[in-house]
N, C-alpha and C positions, 0 to 999 in steps of 0.2 A: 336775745343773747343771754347765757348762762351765766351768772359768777363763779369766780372760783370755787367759790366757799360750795353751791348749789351743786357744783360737778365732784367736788368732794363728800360732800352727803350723802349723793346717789350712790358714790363706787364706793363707802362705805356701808352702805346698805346694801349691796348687789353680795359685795363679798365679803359678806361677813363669817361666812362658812372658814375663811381663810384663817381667821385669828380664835378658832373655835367659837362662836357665839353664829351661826346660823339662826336662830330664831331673834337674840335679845339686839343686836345690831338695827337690825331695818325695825324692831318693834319702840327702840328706845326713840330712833332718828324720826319715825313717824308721829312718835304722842310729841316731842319736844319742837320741830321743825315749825316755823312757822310759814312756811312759801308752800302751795299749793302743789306745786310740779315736785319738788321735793317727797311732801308726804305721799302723793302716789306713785311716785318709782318706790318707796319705802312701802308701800302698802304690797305692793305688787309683788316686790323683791321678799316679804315678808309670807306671801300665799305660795310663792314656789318653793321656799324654804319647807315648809310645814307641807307642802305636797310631797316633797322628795323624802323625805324624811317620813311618810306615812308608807310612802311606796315602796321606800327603801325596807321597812319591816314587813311588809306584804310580801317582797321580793322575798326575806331572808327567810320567810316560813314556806315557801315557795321553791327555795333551794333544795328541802327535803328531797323533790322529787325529781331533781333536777334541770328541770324548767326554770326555776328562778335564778341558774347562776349565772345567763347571758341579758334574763333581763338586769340580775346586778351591775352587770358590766356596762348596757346599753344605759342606764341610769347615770350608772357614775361619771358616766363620758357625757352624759348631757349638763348633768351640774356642775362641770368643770367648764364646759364651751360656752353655753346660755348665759350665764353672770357677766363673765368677758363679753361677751357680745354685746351684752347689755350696755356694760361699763364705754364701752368703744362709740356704742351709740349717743350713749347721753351726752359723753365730751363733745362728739359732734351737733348737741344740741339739739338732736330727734328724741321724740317722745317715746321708748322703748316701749313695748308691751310683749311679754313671754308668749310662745308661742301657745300654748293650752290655758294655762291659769291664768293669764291677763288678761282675757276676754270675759273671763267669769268675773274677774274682779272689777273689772270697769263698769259691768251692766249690773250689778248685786250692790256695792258698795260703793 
């Protein structure tokens, strides 16, 4: 079972996008946290930030030619649902892992 504090850490890591700080949120709650479960929804929530945000400027050079302005869209709509998802999960005390960048991050780091 979760503490508060643990299920507060995560959905401050998840959605950190929300308060402007996408990267420094799940990078601060990761170096500082000391519970295990914590640092890895923070490590995790940290690699999808840094994906979206790499994708996101791949996409926007990509818009040139008009190809890139649905994957903008199809992006944006996943970095708005996936965090929540996430967030929803961990209150229920499952071990969230994103759907693409989690699995890289679990087996690497």
């Amino acid at each position: 079972m979760l503490t508060t504090e643990q299920k507060l850490l995560c959905g401050v890591a998840h959605l950190g996008w929300v308060v402007g700080a996408p990267i420094l949120a799940p990078l601060i709650i990761m170096l500082l946290a000391g519970d295990s479960f914590v640092k890895n929804q923070a490590k995790e929530a940290l690699a999808f930030q840094i994906g979206a945000i790499i994708l996101g400027a791949i996409f926007a050079v990509l818009s040139i030619v008009l190809i890139g302005i649905p994957l903008l869209m199809a992006l944006a709509l996943g970095t708005l649902i996936l965090p929540i998802i996430a967030i929803v999960k961990v209150c229920d005390g499952i071990d969230y892992s994103y759907p693409i960048t989690g699995k890289f991050i679990r087996d690497n780091f």
